[in-house]
C-alpha positions in Angstrom: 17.0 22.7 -5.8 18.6 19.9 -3.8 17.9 22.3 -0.4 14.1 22.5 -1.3 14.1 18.7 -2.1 15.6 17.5 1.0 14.6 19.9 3.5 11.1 21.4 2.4 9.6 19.3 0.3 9.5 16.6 2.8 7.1 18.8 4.8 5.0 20.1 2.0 4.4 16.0 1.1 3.9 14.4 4.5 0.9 17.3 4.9 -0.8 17.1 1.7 -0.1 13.2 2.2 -2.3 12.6 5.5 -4.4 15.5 4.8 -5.1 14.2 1.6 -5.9 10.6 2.6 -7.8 11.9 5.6 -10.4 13.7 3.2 -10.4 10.6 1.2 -11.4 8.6 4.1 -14.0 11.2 5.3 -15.5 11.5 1.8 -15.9 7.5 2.2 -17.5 7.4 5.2 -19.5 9.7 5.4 -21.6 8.5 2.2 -24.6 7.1 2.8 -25.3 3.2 2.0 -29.2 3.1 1.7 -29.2 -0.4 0.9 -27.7 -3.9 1.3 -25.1 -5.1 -1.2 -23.7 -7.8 1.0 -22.1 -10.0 -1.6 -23.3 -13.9 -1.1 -22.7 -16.1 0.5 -23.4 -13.7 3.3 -21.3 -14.2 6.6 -23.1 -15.2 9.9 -20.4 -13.7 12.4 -18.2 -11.2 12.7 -15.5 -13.7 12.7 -16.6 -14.8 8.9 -15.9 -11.0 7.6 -12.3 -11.3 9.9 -12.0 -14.3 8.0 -13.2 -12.7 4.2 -10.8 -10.1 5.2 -7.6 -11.7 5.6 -8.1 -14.1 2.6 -8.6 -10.9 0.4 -5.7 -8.6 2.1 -3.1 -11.7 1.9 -3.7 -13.8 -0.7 -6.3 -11.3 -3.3 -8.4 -13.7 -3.5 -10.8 -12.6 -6.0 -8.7 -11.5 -8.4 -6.7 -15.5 -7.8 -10.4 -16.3 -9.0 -11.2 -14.6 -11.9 -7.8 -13.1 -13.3 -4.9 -15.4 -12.7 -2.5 -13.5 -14.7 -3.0 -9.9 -13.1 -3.1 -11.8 -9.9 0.5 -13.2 -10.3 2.2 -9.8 -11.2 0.3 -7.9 -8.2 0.4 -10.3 -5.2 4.1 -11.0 -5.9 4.5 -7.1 -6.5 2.6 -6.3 -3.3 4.8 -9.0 -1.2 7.8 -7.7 -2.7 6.9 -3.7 -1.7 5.8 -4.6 1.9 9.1 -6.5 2.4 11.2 -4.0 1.2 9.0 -1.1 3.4 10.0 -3.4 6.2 13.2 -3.5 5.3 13.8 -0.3 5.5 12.3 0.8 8.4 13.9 -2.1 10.1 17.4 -1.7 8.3 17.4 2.4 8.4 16.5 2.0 12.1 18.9 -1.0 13.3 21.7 0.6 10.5 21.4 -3.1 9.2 21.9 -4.8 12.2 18.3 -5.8 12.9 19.5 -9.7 12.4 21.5 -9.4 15.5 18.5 -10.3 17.6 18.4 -13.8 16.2 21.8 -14.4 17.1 23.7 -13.5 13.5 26.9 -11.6 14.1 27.3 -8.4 12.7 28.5 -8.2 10.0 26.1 -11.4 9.0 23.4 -9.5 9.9 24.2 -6.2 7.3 25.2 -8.6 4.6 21.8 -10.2 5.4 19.5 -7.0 5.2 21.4 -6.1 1.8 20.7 -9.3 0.3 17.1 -9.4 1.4 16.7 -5.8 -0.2 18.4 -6.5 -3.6 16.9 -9.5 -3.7 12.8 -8.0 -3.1 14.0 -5.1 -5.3 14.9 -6.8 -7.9 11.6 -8.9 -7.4 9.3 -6.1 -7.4 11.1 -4.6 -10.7 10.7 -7.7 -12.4 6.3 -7.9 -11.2 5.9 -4.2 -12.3 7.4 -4.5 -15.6 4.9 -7.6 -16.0 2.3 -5.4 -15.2 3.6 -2.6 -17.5 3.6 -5.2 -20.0 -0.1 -6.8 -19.6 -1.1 -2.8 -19.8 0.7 -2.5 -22.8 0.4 -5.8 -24.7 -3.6 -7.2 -23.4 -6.2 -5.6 -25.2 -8.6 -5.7 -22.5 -6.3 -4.5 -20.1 -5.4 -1.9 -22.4 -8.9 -0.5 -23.2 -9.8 0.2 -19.8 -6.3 1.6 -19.0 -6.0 5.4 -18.2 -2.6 7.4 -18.9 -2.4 7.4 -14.9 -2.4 4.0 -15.1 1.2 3.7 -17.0 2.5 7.2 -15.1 2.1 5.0 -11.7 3.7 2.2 -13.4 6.7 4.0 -14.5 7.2 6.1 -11.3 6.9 2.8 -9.3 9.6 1.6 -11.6 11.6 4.4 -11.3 11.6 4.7 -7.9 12.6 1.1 -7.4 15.0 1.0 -10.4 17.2 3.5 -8.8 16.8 2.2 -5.0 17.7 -1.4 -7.2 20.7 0.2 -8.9 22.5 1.6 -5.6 21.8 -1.9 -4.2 23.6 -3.9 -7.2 26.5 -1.1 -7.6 27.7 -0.3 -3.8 29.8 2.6 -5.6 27.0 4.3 -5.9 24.8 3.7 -3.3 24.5 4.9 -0.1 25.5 3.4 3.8 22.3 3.1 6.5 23.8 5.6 9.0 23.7 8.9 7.0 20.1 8.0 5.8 19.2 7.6 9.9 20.8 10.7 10.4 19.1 12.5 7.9 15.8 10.9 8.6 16.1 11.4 12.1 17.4 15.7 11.2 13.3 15.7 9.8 11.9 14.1 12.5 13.2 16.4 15.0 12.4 19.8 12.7 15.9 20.2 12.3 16.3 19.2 8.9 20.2 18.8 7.9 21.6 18.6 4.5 21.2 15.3 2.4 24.0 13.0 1.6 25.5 14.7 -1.5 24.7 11.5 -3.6 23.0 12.2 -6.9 21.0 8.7 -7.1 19.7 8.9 -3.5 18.4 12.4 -3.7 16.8 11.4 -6.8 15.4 8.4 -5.1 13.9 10.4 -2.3 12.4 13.2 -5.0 10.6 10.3 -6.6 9.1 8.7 -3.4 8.0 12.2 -2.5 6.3 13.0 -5.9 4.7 9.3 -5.4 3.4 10.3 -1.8 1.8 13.8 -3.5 0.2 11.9 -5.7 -1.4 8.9 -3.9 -4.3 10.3 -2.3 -5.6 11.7 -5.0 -5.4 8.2 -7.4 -6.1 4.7 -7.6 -3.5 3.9 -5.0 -5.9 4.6 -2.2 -7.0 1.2 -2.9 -4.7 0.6 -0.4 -7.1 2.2 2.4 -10.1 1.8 0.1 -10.6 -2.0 0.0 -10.9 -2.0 3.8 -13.9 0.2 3.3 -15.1 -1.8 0.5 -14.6 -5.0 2.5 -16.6 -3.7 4.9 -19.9 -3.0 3.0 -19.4 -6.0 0.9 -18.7 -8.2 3.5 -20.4 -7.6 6.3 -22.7 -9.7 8.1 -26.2 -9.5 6.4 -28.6 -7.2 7.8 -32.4 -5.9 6.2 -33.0 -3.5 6.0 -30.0 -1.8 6.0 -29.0 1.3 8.0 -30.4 4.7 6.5 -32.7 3.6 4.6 -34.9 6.5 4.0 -38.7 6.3 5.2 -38.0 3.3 7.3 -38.4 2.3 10.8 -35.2 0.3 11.2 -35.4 -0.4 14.7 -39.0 -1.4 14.6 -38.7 -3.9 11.3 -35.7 -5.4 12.9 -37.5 -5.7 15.8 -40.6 -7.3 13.6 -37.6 -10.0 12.2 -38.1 -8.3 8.9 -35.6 -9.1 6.4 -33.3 -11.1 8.7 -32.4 -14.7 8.6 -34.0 -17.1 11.1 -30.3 -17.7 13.2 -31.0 -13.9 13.4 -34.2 -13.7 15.5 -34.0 -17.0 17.2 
């Protein structure tokens, strides 16, 4: 079981992974949009939707608006995972000594990158048991919950409990170089055996199962709202591309539909 864990089921879930989002993303834009649902007030520039875009991808703006609560368990538990993605990469990569390029010593810089990863891990646990909660304990968040909803909750937490776990109890965690090497052993089709450590292999089995999953659930969000920026978003324009039985280029060229700054 461990073998088919560590060094075939990697494979099997990076390809159904990008295949997966990649007929997701088709799917998306290949639908048509006959019509303009540019939400007001409708950006003049290209530079406006930049704007719209970063306010909702860094700070979730909307949901800062109209649901305060929801907003304060998911934009700390979104910081949280993109530091601790970082992290990884970053610590996996420079076996912890990625702190060494701003002039910490050594051993500073690994006792830096573990205390930045307990410390986000422990952060993100504590935002998706919030959420678990509101799911849980909020009517109207429960009514329109789906039992996906709480299995992507409790994998996220499992996944993060254990990576939290080997972080808090060194005894049973695991040291940056044998994960590079490993890593590294995929990379290069030459997939070696996995540390022998219980917690990490199940760690890695969970991530995996997660990745399976995602394309085919609510966390494409992630590559969704870009799309969803875009046709919400987008600078104002009537009428709107595709729209059947229409002359686009002539009524455009007519100024019909479009604001005065448009045809001046």
């Amino acid at each position: 079981m461990t073998y088919f864990i560590a060094q075939i089921m990697p494979y099997i879930t990076v390809t159904i992974f990008v295949l997966g989002v990649l007929y997701r993303l088709g799917r998306w834009a290949g639908a048509r949009i006959v019509h303009n649902i540019t939400l007001a007030p409708f950006p003049q520039s290209n530079a406006e939707v930049v704007g719209i875009y970063a306010r909702q991808i860094v700070l979730f703006e909307n949901i800062f608006r109209f649901d305060m609560p929801v907003w304060v368990g998911g934009w700390i538990f979104h910081v949280a995972l993109f530091m601790i993605l970082g992290g990884h990469v970053m610590g996996i990569y420079f076996l912890g000594r990625q702190f060494m390029y701003i002039g910490l010593s050594a051993a500073l810089s690994e006792h830096m990158s573990e205390l930045l990863g307990t410390t986000f891990g422990v952060i993100a646990l504590i935002a998706l048991f919030y959420l678990l909660y509101r799911r849980v304990a909020v009517d109207k968040v429960r009514r329109v919950s789906n039992p996906s909803d709480y299995l992507h909750l409790l994998l996220l937490i499992a996944i993060v409990a254990v990576g939290d776990f080997m972080r808090l109890f060194p005894g049973y965690g695991i040291e940056y170089a044998p994960v590079k090497e490993y890593i590294t052993t995929l990379v290069m089709f030459q997939p070696a055996a996995i540390p022998s450590n219980p917690l990490f292999i199940t760690h890695i089995f969970l991530v995996q199962i997660l990745l399976i999953i995602f394309p085919f659930s609510k966390l494409m969000h992630l590559f969704g709202m870009f799309g969803m920026r875009w046709i919400e978003n987008r600078v104002y324009k009537d009428p709107a591309p595709g729209l059947p039985n229409v002359d686009v280029a002539a009524a455009r060229a007519a100024g019909a539909g479009l604001a005065k700054s448009d045809v001046a």
